[in-house]
Biotite code that builds the C-alpha atoms (Angstrom):
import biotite.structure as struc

atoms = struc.array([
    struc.Atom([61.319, -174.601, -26.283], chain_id="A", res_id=1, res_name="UNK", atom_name="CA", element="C"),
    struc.Atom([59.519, -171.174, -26.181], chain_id="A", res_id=2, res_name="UNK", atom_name="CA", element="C"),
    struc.Atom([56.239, -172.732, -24.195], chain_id="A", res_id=3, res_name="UNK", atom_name="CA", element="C"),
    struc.Atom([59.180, -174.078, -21.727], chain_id="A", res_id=4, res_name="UNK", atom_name="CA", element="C"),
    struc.Atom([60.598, -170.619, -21.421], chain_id="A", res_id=5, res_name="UNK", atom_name="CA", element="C"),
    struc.Atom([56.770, -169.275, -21.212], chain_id="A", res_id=6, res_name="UNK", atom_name="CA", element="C"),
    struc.Atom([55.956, -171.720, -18.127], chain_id="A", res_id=7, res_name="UNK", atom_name="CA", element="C"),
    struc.Atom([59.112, -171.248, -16.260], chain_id="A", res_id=8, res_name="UNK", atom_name="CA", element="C"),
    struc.Atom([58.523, -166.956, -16.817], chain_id="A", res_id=9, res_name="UNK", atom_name="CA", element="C"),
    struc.Atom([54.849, -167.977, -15.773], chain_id="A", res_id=10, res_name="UNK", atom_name="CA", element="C"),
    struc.Atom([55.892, -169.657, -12.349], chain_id="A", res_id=11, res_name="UNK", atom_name="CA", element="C"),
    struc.Atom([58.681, -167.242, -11.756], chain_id="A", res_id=12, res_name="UNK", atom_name="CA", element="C"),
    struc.Atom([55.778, -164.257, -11.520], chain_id="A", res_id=13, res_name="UNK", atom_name="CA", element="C"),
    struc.Atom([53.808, -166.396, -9.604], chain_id="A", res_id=14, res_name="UNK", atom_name="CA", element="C"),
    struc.Atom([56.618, -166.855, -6.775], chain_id="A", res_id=15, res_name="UNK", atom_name="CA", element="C"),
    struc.Atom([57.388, -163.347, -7.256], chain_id="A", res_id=16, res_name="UNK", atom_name="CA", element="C"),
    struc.Atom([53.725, -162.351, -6.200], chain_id="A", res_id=17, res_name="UNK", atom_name="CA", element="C"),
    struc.Atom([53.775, -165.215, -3.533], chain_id="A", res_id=18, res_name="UNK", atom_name="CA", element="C"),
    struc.Atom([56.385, -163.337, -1.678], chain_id="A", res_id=19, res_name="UNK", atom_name="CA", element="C"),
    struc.Atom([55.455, -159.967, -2.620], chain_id="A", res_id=20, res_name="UNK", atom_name="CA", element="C"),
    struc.Atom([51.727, -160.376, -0.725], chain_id="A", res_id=21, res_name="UNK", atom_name="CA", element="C"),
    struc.Atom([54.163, -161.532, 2.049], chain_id="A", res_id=22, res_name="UNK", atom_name="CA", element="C"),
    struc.Atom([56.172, -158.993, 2.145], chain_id="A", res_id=23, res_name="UNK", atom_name="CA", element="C"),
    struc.Atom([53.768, -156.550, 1.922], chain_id="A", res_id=24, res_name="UNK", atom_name="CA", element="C"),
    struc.Atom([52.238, -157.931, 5.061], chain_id="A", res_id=25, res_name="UNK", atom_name="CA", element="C"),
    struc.Atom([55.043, -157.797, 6.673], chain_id="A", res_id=26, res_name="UNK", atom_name="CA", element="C"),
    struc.Atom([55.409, -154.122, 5.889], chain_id="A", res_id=27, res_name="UNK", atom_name="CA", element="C"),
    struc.Atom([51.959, -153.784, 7.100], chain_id="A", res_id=28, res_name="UNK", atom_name="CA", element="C"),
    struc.Atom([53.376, -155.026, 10.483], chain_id="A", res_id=29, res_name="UNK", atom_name="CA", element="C"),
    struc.Atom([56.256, -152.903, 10.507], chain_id="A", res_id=30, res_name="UNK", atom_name="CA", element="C"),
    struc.Atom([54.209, -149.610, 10.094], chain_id="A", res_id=31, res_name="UNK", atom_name="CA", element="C"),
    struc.Atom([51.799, -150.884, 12.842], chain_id="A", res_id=32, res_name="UNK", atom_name="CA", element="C"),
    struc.Atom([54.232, -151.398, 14.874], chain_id="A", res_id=33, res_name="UNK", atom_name="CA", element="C"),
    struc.Atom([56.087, -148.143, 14.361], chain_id="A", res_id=34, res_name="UNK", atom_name="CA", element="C"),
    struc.Atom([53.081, -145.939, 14.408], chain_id="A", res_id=35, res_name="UNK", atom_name="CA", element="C"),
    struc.Atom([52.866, -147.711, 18.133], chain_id="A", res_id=36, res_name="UNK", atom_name="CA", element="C"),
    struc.Atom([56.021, -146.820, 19.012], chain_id="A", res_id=37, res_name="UNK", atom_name="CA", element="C"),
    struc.Atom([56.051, -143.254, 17.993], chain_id="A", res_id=38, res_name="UNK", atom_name="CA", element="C"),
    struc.Atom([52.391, -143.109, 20.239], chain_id="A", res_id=39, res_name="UNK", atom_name="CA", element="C"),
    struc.Atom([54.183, -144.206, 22.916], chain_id="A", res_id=40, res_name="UNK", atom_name="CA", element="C"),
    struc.Atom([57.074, -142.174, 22.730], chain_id="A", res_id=41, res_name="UNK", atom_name="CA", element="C"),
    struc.Atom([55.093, -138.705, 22.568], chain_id="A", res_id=42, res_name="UNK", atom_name="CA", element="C"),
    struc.Atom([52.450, -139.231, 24.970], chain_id="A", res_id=43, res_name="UNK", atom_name="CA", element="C"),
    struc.Atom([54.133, -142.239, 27.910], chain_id="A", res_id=44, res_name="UNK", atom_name="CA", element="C"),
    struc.Atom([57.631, -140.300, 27.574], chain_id="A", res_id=45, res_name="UNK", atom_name="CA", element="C"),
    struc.Atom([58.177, -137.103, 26.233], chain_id="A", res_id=46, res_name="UNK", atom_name="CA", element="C"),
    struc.Atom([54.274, -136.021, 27.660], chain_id="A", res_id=47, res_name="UNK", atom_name="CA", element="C"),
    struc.Atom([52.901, -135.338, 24.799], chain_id="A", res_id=48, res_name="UNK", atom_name="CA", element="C"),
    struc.Atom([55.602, -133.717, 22.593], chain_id="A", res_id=49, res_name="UNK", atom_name="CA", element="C"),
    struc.Atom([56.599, -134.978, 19.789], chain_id="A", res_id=50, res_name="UNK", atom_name="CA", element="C"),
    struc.Atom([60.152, -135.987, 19.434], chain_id="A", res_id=51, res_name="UNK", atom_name="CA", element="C"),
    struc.Atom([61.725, -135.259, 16.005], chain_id="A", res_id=52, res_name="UNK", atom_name="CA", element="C"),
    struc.Atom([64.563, -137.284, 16.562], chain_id="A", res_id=53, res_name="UNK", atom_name="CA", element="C"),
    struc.Atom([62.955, -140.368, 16.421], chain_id="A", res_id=54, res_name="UNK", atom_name="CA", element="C"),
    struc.Atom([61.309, -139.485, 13.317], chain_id="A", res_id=55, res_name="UNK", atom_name="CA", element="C"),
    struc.Atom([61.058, -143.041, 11.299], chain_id="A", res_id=56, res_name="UNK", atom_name="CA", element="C"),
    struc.Atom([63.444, -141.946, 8.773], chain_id="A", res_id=57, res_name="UNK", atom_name="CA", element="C"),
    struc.Atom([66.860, -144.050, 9.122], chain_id="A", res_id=58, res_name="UNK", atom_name="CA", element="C"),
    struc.Atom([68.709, -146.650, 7.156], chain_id="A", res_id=59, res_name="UNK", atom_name="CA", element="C"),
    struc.Atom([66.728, -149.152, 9.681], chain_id="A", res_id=60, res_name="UNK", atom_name="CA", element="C"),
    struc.Atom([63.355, -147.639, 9.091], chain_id="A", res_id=61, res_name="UNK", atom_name="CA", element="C"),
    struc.Atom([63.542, -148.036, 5.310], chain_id="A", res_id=62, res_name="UNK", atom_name="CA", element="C"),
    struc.Atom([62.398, -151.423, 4.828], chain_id="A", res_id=63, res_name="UNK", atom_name="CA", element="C"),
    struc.Atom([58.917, -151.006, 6.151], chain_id="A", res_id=64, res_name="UNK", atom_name="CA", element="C"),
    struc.Atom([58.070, -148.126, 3.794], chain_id="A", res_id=65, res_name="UNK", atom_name="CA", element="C"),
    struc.Atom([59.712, -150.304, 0.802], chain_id="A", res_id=66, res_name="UNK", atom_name="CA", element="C"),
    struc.Atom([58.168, -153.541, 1.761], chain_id="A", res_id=67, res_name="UNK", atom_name="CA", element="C"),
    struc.Atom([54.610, -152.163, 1.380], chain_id="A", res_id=68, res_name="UNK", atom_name="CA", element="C"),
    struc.Atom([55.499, -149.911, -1.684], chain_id="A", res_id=69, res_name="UNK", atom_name="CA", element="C"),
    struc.Atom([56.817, -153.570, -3.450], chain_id="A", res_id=70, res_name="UNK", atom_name="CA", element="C"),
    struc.Atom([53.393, -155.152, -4.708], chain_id="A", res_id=71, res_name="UNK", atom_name="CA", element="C"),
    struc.Atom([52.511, -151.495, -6.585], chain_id="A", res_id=72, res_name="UNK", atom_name="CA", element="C"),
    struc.Atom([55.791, -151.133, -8.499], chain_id="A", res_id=73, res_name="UNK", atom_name="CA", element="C"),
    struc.Atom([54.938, -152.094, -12.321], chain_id="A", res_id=74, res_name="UNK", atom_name="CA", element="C"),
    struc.Atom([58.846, -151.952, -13.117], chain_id="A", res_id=75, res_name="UNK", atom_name="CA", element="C"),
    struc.Atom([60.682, -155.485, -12.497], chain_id="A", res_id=76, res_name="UNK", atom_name="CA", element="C"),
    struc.Atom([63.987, -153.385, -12.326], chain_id="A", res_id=77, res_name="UNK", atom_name="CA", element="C"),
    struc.Atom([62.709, -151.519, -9.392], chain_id="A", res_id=78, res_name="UNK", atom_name="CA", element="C"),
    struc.Atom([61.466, -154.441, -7.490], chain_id="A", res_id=79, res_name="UNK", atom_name="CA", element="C"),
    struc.Atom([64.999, -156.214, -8.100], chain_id="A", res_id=80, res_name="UNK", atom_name="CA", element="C"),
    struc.Atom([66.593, -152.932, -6.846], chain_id="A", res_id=81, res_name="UNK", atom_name="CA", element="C"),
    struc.Atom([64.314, -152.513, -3.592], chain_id="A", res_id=82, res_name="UNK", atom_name="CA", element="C"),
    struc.Atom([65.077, -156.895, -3.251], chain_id="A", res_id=83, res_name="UNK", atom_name="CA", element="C"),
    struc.Atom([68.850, -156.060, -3.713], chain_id="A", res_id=84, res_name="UNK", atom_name="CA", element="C"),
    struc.Atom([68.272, -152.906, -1.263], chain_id="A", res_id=85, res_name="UNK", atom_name="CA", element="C"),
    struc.Atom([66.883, -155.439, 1.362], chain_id="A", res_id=86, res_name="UNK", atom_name="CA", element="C"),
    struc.Atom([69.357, -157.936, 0.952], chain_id="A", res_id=87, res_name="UNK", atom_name="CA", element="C"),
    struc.Atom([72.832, -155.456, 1.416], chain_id="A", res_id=88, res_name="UNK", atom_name="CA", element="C"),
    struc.Atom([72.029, -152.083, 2.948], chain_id="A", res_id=89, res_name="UNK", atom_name="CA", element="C"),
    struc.Atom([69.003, -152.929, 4.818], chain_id="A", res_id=90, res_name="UNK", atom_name="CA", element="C"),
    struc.Atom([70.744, -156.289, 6.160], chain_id="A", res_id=91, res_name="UNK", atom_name="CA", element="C"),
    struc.Atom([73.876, -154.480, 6.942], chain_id="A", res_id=92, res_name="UNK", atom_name="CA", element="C"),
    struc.Atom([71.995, -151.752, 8.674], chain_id="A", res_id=93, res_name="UNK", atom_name="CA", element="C"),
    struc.Atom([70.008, -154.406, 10.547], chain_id="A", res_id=94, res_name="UNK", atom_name="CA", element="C"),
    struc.Atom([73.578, -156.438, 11.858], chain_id="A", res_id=95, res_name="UNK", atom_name="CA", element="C"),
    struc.Atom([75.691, -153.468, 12.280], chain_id="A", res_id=96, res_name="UNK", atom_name="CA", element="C"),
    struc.Atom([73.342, -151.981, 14.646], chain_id="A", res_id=97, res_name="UNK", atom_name="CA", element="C"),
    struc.Atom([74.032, -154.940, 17.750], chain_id="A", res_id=98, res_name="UNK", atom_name="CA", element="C"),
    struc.Atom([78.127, -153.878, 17.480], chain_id="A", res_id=99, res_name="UNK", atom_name="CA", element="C"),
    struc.Atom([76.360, -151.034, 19.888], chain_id="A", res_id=100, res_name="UNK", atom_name="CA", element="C"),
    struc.Atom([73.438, -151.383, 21.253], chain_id="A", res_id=101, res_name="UNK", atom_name="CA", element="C"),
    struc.Atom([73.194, -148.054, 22.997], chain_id="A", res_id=102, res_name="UNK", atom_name="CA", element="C"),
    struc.Atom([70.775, -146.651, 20.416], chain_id="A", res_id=103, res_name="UNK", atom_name="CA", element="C"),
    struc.Atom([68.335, -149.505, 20.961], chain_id="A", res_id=104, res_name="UNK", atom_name="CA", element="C"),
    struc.Atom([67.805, -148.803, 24.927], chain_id="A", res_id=105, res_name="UNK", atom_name="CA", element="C"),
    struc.Atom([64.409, -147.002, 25.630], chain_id="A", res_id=106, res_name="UNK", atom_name="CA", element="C"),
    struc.Atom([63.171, -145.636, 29.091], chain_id="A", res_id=107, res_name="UNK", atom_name="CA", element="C"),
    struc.Atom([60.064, -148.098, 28.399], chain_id="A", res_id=108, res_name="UNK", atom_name="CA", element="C"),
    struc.Atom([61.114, -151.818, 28.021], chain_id="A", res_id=109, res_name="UNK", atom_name="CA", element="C"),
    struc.Atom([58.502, -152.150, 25.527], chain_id="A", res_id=110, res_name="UNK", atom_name="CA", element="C"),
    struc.Atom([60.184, -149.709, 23.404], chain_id="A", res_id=111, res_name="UNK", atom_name="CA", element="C"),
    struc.Atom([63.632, -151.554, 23.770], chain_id="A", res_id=112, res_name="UNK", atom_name="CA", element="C"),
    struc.Atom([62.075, -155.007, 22.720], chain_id="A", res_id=113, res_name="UNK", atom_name="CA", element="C"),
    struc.Atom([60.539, -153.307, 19.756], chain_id="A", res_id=114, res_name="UNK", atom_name="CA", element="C"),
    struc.Atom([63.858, -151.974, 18.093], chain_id="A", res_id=115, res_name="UNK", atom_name="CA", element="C"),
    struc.Atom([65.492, -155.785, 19.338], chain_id="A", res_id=116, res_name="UNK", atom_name="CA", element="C"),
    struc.Atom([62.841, -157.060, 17.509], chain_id="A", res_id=117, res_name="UNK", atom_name="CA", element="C"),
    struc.Atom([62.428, -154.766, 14.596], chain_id="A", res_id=118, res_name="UNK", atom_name="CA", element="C"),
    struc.Atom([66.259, -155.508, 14.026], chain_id="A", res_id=119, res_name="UNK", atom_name="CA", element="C"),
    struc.Atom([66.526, -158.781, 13.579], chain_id="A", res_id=120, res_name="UNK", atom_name="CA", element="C"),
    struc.Atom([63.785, -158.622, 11.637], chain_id="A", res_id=121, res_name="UNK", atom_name="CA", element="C"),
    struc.Atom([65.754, -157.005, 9.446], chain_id="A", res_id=122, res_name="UNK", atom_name="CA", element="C"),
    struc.Atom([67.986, -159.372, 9.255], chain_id="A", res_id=123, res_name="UNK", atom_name="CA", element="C"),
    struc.Atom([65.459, -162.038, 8.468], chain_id="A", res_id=124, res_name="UNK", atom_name="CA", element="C"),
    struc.Atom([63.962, -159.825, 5.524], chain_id="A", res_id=125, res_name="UNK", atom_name="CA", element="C"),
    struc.Atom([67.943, -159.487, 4.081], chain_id="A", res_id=126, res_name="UNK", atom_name="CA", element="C"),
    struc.Atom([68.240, -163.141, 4.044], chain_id="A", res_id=127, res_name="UNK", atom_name="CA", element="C"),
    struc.Atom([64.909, -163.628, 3.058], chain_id="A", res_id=128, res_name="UNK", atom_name="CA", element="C"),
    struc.Atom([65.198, -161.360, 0.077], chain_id="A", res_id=129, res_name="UNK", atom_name="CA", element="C"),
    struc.Atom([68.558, -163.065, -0.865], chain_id="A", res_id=130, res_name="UNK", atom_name="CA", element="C"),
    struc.Atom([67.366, -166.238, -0.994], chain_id="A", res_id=131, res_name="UNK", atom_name="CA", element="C"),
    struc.Atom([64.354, -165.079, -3.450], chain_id="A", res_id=132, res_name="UNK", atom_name="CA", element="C"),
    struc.Atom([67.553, -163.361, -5.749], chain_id="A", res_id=133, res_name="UNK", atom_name="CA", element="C"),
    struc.Atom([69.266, -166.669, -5.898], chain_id="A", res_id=134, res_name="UNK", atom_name="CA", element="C"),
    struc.Atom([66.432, -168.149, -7.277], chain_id="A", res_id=135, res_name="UNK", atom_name="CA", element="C"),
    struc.Atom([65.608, -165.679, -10.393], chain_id="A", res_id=136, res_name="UNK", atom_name="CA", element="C"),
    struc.Atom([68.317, -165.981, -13.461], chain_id="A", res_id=137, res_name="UNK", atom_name="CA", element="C"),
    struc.Atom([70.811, -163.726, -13.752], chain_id="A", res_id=138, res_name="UNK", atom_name="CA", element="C"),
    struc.Atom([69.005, -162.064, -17.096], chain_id="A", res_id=139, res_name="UNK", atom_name="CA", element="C"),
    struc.Atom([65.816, -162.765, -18.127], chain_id="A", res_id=140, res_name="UNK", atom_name="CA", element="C"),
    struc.Atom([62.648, -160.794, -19.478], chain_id="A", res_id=141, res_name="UNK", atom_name="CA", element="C"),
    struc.Atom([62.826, -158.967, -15.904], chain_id="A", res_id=142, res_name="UNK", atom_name="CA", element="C"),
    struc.Atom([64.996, -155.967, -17.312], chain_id="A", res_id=143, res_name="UNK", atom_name="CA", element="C"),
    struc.Atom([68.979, -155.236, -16.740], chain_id="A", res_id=144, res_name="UNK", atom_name="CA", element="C"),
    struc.Atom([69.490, -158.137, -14.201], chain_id="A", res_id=145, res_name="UNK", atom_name="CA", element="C"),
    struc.Atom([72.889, -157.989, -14.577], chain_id="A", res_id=146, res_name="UNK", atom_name="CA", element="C"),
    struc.Atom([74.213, -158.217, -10.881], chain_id="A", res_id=147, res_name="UNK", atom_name="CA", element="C"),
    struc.Atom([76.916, -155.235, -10.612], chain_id="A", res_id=148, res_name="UNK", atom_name="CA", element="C"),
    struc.Atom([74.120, -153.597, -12.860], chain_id="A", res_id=149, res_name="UNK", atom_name="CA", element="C"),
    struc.Atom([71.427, -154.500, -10.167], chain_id="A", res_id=150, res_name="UNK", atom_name="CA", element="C"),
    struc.Atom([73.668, -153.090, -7.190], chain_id="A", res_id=151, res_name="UNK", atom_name="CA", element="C"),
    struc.Atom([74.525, -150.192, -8.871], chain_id="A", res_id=152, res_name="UNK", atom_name="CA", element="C"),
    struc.Atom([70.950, -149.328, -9.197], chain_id="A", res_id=153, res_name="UNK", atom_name="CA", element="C"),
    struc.Atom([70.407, -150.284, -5.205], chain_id="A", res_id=154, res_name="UNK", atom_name="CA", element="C"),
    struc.Atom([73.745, -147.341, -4.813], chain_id="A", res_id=155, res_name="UNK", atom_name="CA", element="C"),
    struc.Atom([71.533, -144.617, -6.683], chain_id="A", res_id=156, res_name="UNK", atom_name="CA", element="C"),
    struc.Atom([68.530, -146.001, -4.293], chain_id="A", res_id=157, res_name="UNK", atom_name="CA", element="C"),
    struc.Atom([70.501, -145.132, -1.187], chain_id="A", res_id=158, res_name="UNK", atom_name="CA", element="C"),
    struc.Atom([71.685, -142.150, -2.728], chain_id="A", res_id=159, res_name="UNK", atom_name="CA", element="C"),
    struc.Atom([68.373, -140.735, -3.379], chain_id="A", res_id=160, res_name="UNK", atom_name="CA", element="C"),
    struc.Atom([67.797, -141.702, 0.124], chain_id="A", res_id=161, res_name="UNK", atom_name="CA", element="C"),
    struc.Atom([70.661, -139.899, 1.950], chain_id="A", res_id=162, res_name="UNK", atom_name="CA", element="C"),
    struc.Atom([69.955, -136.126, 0.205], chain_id="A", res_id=163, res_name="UNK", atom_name="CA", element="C"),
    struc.Atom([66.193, -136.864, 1.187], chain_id="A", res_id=164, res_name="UNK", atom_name="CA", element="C"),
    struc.Atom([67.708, -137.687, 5.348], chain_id="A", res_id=165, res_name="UNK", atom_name="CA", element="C"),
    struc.Atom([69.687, -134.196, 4.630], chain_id="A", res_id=166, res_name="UNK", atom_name="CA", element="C"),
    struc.Atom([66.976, -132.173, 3.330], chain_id="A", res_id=167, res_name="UNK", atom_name="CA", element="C"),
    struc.Atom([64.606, -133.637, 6.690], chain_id="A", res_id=168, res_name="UNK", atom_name="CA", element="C"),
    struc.Atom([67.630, -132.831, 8.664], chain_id="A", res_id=169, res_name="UNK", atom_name="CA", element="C"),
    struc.Atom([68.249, -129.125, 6.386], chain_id="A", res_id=170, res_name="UNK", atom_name="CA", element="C"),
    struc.Atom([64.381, -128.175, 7.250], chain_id="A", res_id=171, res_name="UNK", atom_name="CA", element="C"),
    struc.Atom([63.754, -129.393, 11.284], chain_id="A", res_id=172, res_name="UNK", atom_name="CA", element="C"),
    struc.Atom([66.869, -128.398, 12.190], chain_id="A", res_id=173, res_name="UNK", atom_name="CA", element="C"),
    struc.Atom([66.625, -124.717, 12.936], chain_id="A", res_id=174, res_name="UNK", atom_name="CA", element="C"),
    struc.Atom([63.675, -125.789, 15.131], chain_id="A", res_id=175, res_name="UNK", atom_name="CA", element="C"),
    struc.Atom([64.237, -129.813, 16.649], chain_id="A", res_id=176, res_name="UNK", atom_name="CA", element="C"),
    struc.Atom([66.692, -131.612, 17.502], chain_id="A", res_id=177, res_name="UNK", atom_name="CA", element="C"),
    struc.Atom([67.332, -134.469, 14.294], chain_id="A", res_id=178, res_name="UNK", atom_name="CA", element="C"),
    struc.Atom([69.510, -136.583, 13.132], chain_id="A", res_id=179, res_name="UNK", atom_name="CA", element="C"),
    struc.Atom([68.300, -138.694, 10.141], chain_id="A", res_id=180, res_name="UNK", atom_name="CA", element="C"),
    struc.Atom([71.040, -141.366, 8.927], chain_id="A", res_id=181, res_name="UNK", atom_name="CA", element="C"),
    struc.Atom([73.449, -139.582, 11.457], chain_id="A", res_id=182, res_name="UNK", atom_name="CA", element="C"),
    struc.Atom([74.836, -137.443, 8.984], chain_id="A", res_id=183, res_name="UNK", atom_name="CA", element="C"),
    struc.Atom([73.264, -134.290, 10.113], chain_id="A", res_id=184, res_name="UNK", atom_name="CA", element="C"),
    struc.Atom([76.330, -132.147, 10.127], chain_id="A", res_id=185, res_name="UNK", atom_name="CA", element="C"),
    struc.Atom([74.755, -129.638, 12.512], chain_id="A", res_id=186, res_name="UNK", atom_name="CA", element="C"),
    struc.Atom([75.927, -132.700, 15.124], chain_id="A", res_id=187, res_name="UNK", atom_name="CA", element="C"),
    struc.Atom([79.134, -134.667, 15.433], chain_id="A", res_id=188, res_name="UNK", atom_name="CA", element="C"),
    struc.Atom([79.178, -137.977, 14.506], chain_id="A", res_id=189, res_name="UNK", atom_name="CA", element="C"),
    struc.Atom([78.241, -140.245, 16.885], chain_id="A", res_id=190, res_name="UNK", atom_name="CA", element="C"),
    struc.Atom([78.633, -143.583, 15.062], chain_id="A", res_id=191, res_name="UNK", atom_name="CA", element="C"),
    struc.Atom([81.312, -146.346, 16.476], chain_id="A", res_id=192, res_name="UNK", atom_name="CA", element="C"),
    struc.Atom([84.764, -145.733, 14.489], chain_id="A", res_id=193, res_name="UNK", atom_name="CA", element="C"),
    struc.Atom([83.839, -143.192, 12.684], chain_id="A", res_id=194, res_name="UNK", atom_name="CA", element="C"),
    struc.Atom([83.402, -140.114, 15.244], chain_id="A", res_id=195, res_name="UNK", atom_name="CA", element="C"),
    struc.Atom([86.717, -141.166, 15.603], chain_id="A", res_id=196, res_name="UNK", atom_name="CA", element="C"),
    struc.Atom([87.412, -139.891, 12.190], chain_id="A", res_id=197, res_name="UNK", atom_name="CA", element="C"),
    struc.Atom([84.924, -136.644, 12.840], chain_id="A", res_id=198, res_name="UNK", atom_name="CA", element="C"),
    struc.Atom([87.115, -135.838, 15.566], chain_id="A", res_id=199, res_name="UNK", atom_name="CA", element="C"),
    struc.Atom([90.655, -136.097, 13.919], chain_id="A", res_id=200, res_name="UNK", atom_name="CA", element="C"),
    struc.Atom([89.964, -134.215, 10.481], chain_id="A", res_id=201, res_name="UNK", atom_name="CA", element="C"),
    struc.Atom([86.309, -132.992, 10.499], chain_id="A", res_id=202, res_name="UNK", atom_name="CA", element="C"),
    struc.Atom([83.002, -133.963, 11.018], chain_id="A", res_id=203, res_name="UNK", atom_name="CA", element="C"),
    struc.Atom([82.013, -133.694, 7.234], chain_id="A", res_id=204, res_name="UNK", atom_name="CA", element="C"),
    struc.Atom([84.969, -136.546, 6.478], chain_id="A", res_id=205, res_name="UNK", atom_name="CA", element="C"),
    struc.Atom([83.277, -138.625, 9.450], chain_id="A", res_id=206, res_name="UNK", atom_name="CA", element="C"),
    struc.Atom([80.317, -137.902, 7.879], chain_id="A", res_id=207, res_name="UNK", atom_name="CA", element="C"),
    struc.Atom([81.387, -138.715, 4.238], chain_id="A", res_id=208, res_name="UNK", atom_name="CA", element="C"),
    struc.Atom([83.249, -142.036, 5.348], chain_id="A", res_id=209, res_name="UNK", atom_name="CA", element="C"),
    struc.Atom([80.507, -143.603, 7.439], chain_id="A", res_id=210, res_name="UNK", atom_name="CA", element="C"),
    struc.Atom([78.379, -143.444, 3.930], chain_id="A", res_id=211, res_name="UNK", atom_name="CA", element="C"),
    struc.Atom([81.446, -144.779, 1.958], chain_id="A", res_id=212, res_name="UNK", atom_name="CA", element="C"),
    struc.Atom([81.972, -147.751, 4.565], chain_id="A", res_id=213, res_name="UNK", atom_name="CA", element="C"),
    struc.Atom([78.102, -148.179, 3.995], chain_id="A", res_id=214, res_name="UNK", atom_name="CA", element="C"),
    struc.Atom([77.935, -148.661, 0.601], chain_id="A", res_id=215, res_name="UNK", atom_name="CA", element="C"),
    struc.Atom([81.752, -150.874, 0.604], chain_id="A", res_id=216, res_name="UNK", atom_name="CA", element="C"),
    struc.Atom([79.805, -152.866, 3.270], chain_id="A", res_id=217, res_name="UNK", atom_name="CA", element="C"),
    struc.Atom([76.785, -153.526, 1.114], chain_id="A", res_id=218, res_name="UNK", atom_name="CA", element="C"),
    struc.Atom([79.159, -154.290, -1.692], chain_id="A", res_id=219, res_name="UNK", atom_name="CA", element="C"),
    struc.Atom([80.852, -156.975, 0.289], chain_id="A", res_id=220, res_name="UNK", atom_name="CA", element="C"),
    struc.Atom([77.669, -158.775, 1.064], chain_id="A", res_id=221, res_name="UNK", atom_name="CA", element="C"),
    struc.Atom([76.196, -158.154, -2.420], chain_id="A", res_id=222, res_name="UNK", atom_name="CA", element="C"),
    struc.Atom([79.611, -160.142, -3.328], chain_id="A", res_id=223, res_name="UNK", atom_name="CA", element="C"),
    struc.Atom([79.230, -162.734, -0.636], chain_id="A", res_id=224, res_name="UNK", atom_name="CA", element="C"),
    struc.Atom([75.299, -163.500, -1.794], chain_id="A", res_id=225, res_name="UNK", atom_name="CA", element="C"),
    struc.Atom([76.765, -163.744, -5.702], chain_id="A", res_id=226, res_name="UNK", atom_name="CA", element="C"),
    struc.Atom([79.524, -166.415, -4.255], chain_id="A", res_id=227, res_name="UNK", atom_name="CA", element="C"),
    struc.Atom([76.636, -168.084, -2.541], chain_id="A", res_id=228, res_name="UNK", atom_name="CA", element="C"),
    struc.Atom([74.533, -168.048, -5.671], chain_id="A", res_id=229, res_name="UNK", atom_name="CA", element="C"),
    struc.Atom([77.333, -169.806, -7.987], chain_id="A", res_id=230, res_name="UNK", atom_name="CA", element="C"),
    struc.Atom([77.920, -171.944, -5.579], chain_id="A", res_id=231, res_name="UNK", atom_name="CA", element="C"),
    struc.Atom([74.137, -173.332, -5.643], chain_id="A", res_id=232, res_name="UNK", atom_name="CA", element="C"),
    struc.Atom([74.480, -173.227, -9.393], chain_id="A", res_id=233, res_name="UNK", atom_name="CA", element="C"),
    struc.Atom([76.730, -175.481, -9.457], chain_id="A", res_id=234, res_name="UNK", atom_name="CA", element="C"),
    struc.Atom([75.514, -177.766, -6.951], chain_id="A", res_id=235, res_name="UNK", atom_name="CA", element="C"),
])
């Protein structure tokens, strides 16, 4: 019995690494590609000045730094957290972004294609990274697998993440226009729905609900990949 536990902990880690080394080239592609879109922005059009809005630091932009930062994590609870991170925020970021397109249209159609393209990637990589969930036990050796446990953890994550857009947005501010996460209170919200709620009582409530709606969003597919998983389980 304990060799048969051994073996299936064995192959687990093996798949694990299997799609980590995929991810991480993956990653690899999403920095290229980003490094090639910030080139082109500064020097083909804003002539040679760098734009600080379209500094690569939004709910969107997250997976590529976590995709290559995956394969040097020694903690299994941190690679479940940045998997469950993929899988709800980063999924939801990557769907909710084609209910208005507006911030995806460039001057350059090269540039437009790109964020197309980079966002259904995202997509992809949520599914992707749900699929590899379903297929690792609920609690094992891993650490706390627990699910509400995991996505709890994946909250914190984009916690951490939101005072680190405000302290960007805190520090360029008084000098560039910037706007990481949209929750730069030193602009109105923008966001679809929820400038609506800036407008009527405040921008800091806009502000406060579009990252409550966030995480409730993540939540519900976090719930929906859990249904899923059962489901399989059964089956």
């Amino acid at each position: 019995m304990i060799f048969s536990i051994a073996l299936f902990r064995e192959k687990e880690e093996m798949e694990m690494k299997k799609y980590e080394k995929f991810f991480f080239m993956l990653g690899l592609i999403l920095c290229a590609s980003e490094i090639g879109k910030q080139l082109l922005l500064t020097f083909s059009v804003n002539a040679g000045v760098y734009d600080w809005w379209h500094f690569p630091f939004q709910l969107c932009s997250l997976p590529m730094y976590l995709l290559t930062a995956l394969p040097f994590l020694k903690s299994n609870t941190a690679k479940d957290t940045i998997l469950t991170f993929l899988m709800t925020f980063s999924l939801l970021g990557g769907i909710a972004v084609f209910f208005d397109t507006s911030g995806m249209r460039y001057p350059l159609l090269l540039l437009t294609v790109h964020s197309y393209v980079w966002h259904i990637l995202l997509i992809a990589i949520g599914i992707c990274s749900a699929l590899l969930c379903l297929h690792l036990p609920a609690k094992d050796s891993r650490g706390p697998r627990l699910p509400w446990l995991r996505f709890f953890y994946t909250v914190l994550l984009y916690g951490f993440f939101c005072l680190t857009a405000t302290a960007i947005n805190l520090v360029v501010t008084p000098f560039r226009n910037i706007n990481m996460f949209y929750i730069n209170p030193a602009y109105p919200m923008e966001q679809v729905f929820f400038e609506n709620i800036a407008h009527r009582i405040g921008n800091a409530a806009g502000i406060a609900a579009y990252i409550l709606a966030t995480i409730l969003g993540s939540a519900l597919l976090f719930a929906f990949w859990r249904t899923l998983g059962k489901r399989m389980a059964r089956h």
